[in-house]
PDB file of N, CA, C and O in Angstrom, chain B, residues numbered from 101:
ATOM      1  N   UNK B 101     -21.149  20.293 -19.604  1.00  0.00           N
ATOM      2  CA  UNK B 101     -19.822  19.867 -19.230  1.00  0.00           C
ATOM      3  C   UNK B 101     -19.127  21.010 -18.500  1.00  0.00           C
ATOM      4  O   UNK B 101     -18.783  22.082 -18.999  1.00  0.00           O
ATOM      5  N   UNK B 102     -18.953  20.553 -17.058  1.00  0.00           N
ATOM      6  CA  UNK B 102     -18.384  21.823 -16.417  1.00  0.00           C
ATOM      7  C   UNK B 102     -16.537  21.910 -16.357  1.00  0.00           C
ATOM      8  O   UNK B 102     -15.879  20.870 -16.361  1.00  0.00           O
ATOM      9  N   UNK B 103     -15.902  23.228 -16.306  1.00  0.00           N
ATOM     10  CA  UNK B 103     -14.331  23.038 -16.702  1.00  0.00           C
ATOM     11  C   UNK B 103     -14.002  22.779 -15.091  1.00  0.00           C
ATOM     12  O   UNK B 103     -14.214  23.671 -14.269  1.00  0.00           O
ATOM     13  N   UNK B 104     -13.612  21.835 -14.816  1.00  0.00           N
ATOM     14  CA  UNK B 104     -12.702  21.929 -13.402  1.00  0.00           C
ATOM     15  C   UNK B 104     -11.324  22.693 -13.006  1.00  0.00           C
ATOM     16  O   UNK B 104     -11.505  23.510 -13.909  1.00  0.00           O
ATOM     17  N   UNK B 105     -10.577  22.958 -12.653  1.00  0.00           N
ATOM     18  CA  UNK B 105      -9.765  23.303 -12.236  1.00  0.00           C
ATOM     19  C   UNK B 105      -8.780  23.297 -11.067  1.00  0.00           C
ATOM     20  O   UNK B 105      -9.241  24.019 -10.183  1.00  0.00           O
ATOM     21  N   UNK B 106      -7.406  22.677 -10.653  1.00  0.00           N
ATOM     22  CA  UNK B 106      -7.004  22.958  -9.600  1.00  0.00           C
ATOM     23  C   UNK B 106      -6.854  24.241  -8.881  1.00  0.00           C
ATOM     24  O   UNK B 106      -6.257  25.209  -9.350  1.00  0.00           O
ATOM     25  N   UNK B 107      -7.580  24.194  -7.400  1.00  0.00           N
ATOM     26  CA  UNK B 107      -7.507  25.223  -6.560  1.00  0.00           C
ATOM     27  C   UNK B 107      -7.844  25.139  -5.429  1.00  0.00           C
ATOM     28  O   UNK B 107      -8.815  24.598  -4.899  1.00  0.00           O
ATOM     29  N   UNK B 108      -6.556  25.999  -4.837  1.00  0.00           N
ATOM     30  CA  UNK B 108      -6.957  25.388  -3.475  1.00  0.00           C
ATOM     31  C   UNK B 108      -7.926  24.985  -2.181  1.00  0.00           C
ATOM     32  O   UNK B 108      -7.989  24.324  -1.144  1.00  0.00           O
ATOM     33  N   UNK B 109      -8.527  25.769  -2.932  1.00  0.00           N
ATOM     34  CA  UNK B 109     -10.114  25.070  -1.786  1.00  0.00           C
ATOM     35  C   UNK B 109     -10.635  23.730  -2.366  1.00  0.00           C
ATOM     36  O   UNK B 109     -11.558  23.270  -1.694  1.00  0.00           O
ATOM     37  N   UNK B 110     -10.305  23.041  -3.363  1.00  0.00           N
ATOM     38  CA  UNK B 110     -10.808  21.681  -3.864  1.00  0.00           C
ATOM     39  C   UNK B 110     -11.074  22.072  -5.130  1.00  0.00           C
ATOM     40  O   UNK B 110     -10.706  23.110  -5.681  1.00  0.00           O
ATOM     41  N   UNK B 111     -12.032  20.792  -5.766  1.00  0.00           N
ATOM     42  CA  UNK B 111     -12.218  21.127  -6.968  1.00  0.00           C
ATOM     43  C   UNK B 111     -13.646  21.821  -7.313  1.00  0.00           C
ATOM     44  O   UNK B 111     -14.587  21.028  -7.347  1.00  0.00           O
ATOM     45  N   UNK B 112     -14.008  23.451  -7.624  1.00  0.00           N
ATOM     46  CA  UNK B 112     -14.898  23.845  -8.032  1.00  0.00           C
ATOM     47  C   UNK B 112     -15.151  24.133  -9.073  1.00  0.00           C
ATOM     48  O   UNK B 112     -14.235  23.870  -9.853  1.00  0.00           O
ATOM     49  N   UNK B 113     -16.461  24.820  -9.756  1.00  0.00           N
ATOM     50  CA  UNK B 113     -16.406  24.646 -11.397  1.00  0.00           C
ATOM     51  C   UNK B 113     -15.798  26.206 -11.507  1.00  0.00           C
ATOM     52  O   UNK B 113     -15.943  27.125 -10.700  1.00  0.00           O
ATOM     53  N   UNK B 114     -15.069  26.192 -12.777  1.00  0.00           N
ATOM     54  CA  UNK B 114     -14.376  27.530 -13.132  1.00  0.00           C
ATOM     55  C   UNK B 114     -14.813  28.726 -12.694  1.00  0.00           C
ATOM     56  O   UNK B 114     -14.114  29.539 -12.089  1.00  0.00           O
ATOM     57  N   UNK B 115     -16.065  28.873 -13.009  1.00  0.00           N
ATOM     58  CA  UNK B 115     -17.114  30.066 -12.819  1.00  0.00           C
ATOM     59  C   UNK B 115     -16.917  30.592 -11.265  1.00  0.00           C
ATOM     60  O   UNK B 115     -16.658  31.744 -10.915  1.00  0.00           O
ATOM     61  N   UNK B 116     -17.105  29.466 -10.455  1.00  0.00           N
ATOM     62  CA  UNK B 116     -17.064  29.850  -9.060  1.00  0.00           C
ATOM     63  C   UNK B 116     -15.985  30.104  -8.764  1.00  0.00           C
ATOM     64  O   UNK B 116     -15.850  31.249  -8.332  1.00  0.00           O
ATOM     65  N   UNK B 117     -14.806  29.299  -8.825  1.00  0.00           N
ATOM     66  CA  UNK B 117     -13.755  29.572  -8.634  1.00  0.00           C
ATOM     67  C   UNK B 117     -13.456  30.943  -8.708  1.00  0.00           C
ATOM     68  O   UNK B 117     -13.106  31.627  -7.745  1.00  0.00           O
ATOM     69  N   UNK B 118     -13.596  31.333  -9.853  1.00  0.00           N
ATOM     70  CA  UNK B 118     -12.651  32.552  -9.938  1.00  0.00           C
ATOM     71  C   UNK B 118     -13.555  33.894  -9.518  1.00  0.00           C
ATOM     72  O   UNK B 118     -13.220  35.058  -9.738  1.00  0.00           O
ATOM     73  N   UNK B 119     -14.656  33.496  -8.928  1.00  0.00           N
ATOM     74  CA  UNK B 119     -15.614  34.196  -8.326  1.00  0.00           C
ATOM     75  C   UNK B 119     -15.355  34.461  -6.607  1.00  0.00           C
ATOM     76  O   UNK B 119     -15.693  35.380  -5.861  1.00  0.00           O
ATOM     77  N   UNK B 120     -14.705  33.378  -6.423  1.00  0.00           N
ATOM     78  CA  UNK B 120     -14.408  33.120  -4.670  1.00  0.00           C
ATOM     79  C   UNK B 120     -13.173  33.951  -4.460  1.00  0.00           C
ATOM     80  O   UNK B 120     -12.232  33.511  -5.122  1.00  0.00           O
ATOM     81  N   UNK B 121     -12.938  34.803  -3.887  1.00  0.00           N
ATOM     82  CA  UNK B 121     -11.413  35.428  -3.115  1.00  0.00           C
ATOM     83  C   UNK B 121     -10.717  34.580  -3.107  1.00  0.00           C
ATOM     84  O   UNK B 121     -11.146  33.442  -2.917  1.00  0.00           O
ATOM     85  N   UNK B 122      -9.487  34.812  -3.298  1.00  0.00           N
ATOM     86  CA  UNK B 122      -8.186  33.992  -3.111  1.00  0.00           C
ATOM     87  C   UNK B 122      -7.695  34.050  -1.586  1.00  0.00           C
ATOM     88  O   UNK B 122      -7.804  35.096  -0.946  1.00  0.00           O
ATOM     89  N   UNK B 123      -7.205  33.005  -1.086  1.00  0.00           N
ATOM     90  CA  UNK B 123      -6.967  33.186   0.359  1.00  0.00           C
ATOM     91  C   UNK B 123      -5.785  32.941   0.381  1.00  0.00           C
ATOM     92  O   UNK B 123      -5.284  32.127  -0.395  1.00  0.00           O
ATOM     93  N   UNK B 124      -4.821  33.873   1.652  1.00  0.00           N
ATOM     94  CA  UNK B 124      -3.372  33.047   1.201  1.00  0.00           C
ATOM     95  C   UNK B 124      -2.881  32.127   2.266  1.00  0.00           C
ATOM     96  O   UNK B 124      -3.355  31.843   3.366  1.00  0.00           O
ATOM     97  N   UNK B 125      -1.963  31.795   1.736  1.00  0.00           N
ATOM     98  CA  UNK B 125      -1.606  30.374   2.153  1.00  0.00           C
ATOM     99  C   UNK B 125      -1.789  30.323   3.804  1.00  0.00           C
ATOM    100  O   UNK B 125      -2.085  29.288   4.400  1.00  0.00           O
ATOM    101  N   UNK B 126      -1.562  31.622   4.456  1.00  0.00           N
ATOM    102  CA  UNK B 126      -1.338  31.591   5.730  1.00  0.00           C
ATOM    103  C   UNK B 126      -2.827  31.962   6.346  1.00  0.00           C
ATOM    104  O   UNK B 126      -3.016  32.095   7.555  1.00  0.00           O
ATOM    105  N   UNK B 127      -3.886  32.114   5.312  1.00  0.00           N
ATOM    106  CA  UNK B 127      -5.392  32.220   6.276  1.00  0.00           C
ATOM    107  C   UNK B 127      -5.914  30.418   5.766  1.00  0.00           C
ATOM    108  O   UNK B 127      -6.480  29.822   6.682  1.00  0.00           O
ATOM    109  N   UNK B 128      -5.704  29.385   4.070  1.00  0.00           N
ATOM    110  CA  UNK B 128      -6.128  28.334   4.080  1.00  0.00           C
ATOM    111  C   UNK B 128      -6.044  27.308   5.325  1.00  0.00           C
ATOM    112  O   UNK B 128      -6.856  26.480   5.737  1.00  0.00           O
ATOM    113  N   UNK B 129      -4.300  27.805   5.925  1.00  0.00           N
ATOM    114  CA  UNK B 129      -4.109  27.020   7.267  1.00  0.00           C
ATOM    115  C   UNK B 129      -4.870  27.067   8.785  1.00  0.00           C
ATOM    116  O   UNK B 129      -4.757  26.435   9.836  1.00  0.00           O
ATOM    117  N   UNK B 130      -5.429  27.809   8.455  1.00  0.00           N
ATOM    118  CA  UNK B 130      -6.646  28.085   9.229  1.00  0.00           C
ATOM    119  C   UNK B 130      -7.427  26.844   9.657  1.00  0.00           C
ATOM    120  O   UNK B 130      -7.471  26.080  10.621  1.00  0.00           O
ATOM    121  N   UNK B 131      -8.197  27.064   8.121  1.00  0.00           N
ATOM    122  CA  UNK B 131      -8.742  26.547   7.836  1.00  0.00           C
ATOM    123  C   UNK B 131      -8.454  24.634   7.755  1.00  0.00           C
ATOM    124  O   UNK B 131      -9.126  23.678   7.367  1.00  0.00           O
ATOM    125  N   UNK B 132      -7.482  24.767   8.184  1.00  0.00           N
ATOM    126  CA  UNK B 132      -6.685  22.753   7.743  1.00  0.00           C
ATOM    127  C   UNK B 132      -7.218  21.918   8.536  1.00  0.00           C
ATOM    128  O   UNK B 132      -7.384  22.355   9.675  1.00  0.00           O
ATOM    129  N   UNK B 133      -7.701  20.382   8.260  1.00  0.00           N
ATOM    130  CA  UNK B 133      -8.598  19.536   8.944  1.00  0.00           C
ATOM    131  C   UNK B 133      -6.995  18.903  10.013  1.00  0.00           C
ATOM    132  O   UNK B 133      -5.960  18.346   9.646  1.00  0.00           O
ATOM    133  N   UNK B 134      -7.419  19.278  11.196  1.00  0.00           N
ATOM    134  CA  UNK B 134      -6.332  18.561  12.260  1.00  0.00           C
ATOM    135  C   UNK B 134      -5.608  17.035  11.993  1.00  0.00           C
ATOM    136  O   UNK B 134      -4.626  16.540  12.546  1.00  0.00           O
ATOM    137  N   UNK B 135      -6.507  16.486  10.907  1.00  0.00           N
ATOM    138  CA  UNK B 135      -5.429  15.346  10.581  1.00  0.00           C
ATOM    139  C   UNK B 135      -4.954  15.342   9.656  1.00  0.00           C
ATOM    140  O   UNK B 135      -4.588  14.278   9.158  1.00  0.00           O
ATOM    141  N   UNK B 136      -4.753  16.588   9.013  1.00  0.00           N
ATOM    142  CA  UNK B 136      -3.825  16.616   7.782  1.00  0.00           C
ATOM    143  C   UNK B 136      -2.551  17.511   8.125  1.00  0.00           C
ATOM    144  O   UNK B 136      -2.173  18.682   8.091  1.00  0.00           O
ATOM    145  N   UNK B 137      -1.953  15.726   8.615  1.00  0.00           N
ATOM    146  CA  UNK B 137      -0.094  15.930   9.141  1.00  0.00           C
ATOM    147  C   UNK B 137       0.201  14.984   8.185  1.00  0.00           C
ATOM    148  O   UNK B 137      -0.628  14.146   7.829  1.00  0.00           O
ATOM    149  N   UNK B 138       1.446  15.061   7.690  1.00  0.00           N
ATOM    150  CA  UNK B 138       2.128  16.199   7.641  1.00  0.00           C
ATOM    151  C   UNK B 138       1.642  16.896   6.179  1.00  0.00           C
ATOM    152  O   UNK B 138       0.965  16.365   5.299  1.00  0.00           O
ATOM    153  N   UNK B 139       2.119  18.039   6.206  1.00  0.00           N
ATOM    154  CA  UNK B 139       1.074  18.675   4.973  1.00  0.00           C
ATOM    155  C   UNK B 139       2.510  19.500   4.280  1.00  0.00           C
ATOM    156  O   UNK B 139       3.266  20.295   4.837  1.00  0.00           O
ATOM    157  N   UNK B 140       2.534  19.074   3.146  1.00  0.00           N
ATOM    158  CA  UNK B 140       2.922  19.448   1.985  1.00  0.00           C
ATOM    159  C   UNK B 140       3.605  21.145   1.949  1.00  0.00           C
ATOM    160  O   UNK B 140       2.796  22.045   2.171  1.00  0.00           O
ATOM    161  N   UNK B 141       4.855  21.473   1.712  1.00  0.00           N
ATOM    162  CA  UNK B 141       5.373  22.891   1.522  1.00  0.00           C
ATOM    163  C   UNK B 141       4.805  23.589   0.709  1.00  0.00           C
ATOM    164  O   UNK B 141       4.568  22.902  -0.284  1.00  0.00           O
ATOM    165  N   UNK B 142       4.318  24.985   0.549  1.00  0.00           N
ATOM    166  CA  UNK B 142       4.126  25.520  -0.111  1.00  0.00           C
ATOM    167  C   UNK B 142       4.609  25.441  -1.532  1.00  0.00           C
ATOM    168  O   UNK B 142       3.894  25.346  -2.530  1.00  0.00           O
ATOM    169  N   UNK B 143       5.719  25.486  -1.495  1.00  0.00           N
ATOM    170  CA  UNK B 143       6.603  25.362  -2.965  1.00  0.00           C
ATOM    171  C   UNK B 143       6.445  24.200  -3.069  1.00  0.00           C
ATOM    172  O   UNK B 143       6.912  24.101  -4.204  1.00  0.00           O
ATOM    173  N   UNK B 144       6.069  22.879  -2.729  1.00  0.00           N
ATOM    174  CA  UNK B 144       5.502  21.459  -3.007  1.00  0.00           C
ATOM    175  C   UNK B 144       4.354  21.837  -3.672  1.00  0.00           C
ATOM    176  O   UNK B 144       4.098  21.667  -4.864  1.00  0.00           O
ATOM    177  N   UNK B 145       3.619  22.408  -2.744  1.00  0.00           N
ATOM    178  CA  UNK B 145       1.860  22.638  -3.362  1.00  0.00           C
ATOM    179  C   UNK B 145       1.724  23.270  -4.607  1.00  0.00           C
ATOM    180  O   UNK B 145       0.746  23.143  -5.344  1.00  0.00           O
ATOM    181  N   UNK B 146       2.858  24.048  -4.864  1.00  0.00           N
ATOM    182  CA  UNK B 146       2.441  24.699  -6.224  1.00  0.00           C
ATOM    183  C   UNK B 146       2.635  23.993  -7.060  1.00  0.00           C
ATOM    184  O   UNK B 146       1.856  24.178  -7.995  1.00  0.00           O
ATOM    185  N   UNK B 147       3.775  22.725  -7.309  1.00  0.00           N
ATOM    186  CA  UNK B 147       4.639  22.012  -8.228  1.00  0.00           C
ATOM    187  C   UNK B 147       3.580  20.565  -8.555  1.00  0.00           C
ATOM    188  O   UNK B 147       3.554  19.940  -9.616  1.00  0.00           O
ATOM    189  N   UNK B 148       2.872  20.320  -7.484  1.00  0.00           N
ATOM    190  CA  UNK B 148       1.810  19.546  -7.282  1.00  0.00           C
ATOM    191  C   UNK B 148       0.709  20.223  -8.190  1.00  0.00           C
ATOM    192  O   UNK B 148       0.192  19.624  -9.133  1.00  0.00           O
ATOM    193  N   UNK B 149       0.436  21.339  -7.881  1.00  0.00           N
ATOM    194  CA  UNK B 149      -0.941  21.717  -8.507  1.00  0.00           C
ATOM    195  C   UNK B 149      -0.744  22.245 -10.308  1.00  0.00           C
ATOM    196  O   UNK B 149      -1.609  22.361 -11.177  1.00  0.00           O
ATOM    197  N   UNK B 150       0.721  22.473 -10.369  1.00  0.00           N
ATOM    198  CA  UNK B 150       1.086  22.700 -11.598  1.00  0.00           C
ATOM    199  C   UNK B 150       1.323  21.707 -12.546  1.00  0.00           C
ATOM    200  O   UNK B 150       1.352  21.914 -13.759  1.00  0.00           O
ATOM    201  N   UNK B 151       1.561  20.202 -11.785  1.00  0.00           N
ATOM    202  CA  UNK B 151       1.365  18.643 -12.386  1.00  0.00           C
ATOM    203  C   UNK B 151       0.419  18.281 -12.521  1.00  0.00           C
ATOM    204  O   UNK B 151       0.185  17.774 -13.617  1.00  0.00           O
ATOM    205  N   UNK B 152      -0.805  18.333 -11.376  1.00  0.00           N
ATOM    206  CA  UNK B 152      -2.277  18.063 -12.059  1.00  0.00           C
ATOM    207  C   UNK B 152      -2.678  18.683 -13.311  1.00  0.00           C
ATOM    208  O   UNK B 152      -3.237  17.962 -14.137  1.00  0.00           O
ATOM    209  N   UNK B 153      -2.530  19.597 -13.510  1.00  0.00           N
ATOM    210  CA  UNK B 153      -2.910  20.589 -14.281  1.00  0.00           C
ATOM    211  C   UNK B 153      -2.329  20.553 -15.748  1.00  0.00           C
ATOM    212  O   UNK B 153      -2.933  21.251 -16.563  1.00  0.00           O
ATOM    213  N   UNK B 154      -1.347  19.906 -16.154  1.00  0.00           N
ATOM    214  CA  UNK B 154      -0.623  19.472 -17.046  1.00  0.00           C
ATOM    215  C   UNK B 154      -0.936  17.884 -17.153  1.00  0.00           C
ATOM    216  O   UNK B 154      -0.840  17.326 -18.246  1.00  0.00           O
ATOM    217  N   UNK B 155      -1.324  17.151 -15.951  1.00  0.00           N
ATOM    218  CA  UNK B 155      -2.129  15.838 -16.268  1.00  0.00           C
ATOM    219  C   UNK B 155      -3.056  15.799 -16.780  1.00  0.00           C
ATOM    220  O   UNK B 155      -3.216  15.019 -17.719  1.00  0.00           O
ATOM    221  N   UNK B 156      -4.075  16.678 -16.330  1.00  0.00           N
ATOM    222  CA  UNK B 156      -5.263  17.161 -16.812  1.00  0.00           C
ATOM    223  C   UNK B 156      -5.409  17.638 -18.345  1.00  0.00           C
ATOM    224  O   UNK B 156      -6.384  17.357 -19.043  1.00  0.00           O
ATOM    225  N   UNK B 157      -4.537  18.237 -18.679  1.00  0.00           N
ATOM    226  CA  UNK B 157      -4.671  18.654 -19.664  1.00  0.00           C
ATOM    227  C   UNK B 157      -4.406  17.712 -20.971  1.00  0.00           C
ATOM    228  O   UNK B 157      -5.103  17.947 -21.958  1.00  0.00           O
ATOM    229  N   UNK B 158      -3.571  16.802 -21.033  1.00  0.00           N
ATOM    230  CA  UNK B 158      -2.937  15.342 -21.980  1.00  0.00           C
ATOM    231  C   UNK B 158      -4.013  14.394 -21.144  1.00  0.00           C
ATOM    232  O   UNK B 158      -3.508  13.287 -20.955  1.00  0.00           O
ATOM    233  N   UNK B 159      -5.324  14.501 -20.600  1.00  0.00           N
ATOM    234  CA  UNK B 159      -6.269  13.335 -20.038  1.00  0.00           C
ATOM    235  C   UNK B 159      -5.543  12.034 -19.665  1.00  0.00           C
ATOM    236  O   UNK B 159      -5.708  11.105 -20.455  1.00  0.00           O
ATOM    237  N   UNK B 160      -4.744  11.806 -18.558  1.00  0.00           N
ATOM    238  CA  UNK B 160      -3.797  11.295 -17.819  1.00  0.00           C
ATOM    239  C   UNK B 160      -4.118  11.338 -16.275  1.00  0.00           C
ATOM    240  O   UNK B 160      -3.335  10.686 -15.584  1.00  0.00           O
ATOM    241  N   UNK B 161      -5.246  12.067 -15.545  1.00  0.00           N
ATOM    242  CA  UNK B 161      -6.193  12.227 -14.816  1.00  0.00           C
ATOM    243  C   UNK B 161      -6.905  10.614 -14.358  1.00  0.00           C
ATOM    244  O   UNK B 161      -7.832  10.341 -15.120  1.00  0.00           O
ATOM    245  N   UNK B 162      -6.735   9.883 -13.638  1.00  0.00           N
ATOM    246  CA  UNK B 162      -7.484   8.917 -13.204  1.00  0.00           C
ATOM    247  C   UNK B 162      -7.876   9.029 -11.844  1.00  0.00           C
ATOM    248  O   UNK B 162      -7.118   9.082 -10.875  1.00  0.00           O
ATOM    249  N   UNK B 163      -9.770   9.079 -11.843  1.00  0.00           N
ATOM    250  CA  UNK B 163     -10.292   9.470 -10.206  1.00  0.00           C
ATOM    251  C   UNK B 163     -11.050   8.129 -10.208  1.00  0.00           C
ATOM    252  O   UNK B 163     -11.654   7.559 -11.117  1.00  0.00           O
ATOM    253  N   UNK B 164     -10.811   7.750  -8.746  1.00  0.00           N
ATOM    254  CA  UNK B 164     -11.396   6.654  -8.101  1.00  0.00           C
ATOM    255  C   UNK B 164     -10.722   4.944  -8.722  1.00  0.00           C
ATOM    256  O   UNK B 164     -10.232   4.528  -9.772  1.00  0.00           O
ATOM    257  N   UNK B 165     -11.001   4.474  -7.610  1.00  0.00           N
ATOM    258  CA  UNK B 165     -10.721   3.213  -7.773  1.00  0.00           C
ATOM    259  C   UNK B 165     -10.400   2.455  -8.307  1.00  0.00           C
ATOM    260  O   UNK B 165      -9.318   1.926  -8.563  1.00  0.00           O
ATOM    261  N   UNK B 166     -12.424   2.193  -8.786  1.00  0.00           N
ATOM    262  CA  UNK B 166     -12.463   1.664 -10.102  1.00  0.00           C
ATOM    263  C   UNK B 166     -11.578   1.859 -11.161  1.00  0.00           C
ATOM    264  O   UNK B 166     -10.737   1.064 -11.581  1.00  0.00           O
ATOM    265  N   UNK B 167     -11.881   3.183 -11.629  1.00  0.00           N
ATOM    266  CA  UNK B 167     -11.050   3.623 -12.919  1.00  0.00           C
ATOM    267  C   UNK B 167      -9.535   3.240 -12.967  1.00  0.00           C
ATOM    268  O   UNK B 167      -9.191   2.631 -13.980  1.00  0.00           O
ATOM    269  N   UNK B 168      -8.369   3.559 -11.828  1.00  0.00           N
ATOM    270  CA  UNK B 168      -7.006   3.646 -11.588  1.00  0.00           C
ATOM    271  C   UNK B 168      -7.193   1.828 -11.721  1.00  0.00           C
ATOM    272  O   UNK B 168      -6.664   1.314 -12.706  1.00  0.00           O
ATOM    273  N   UNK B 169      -7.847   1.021 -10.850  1.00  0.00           N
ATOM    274  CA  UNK B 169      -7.638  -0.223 -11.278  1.00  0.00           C
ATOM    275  C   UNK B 169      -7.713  -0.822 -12.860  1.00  0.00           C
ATOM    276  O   UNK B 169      -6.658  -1.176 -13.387  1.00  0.00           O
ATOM    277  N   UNK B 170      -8.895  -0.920 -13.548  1.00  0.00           N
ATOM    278  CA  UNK B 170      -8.697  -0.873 -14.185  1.00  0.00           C
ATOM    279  C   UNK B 170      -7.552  -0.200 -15.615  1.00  0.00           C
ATOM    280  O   UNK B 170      -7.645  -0.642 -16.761  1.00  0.00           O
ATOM    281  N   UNK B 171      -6.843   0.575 -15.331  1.00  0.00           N
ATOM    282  CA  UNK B 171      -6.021   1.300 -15.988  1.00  0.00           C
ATOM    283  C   UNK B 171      -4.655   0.413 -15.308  1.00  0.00           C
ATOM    284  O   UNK B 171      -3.661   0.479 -16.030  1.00  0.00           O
ATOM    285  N   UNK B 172      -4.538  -0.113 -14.480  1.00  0.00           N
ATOM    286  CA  UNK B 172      -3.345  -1.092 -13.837  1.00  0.00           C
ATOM    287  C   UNK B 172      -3.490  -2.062 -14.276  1.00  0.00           C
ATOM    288  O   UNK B 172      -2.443  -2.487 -14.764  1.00  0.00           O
ATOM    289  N   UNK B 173      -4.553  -2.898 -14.405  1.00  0.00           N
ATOM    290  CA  UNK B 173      -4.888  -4.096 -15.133  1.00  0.00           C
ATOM    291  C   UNK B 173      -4.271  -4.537 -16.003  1.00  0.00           C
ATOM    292  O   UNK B 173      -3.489  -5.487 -16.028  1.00  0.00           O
ATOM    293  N   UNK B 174      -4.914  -3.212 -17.480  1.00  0.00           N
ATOM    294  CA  UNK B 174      -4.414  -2.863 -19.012  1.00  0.00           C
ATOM    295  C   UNK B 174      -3.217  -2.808 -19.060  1.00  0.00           C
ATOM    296  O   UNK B 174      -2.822  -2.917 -20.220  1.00  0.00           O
ATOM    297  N   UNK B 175      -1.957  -2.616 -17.898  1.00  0.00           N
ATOM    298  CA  UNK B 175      -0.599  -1.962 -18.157  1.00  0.00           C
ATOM    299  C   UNK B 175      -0.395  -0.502 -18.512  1.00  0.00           C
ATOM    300  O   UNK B 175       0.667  -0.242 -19.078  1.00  0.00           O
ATOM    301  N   UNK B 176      -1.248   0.509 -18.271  1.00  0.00           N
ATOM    302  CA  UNK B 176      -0.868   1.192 -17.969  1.00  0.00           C
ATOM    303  C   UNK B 176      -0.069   2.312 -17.430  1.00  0.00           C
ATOM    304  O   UNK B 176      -0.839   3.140 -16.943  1.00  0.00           O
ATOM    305  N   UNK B 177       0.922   2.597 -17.344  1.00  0.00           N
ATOM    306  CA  UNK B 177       2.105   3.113 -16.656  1.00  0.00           C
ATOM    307  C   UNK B 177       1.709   4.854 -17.003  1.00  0.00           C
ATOM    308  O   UNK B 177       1.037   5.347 -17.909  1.00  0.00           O
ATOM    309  N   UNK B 178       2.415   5.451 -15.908  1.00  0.00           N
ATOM    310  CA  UNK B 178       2.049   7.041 -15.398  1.00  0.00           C
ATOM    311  C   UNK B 178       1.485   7.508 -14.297  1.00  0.00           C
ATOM    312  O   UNK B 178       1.323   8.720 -14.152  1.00  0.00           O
TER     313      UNK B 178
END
């Protein structure tokens, strides 16, 4: 069971993560896929990545489709 983590290069397993250099915000943009307009403030991105991360943690986390549908189905709310 690998620990995930939010960070900004996507989601890698802990180990690597914190193995990879940190890049800052002004070399990731570099790096940004040309169709990702409009893109999120910095002080957005952190408040964002500090909500996953607190989702994540109370398992409140729903990936893909399937899963989020089903969880709408049930009544679900969050």
């Amino acid at each position: 069971n690998k620990h995930f983590h939010a960070d900004p290069e996507g989601c890698l397993p802990a180990a690597e993560a914190e193995a990879t250099p940190e890049r800052s915000y002004r070399e990731q943009l570099d790096f940004l896929n040309p169709i990702a307009q409009p893109l999120a403030s910095r002080k957005l991105t952190r408040k964002l990545y500090k909500c996953i991360r607190k989702a994540a943690k109370h398992k409140q986390i729903r990936r893909g489709v399937k899963e989020v549908q089903k969880f709408i189905n049930k009544g679900e709310k969050g």
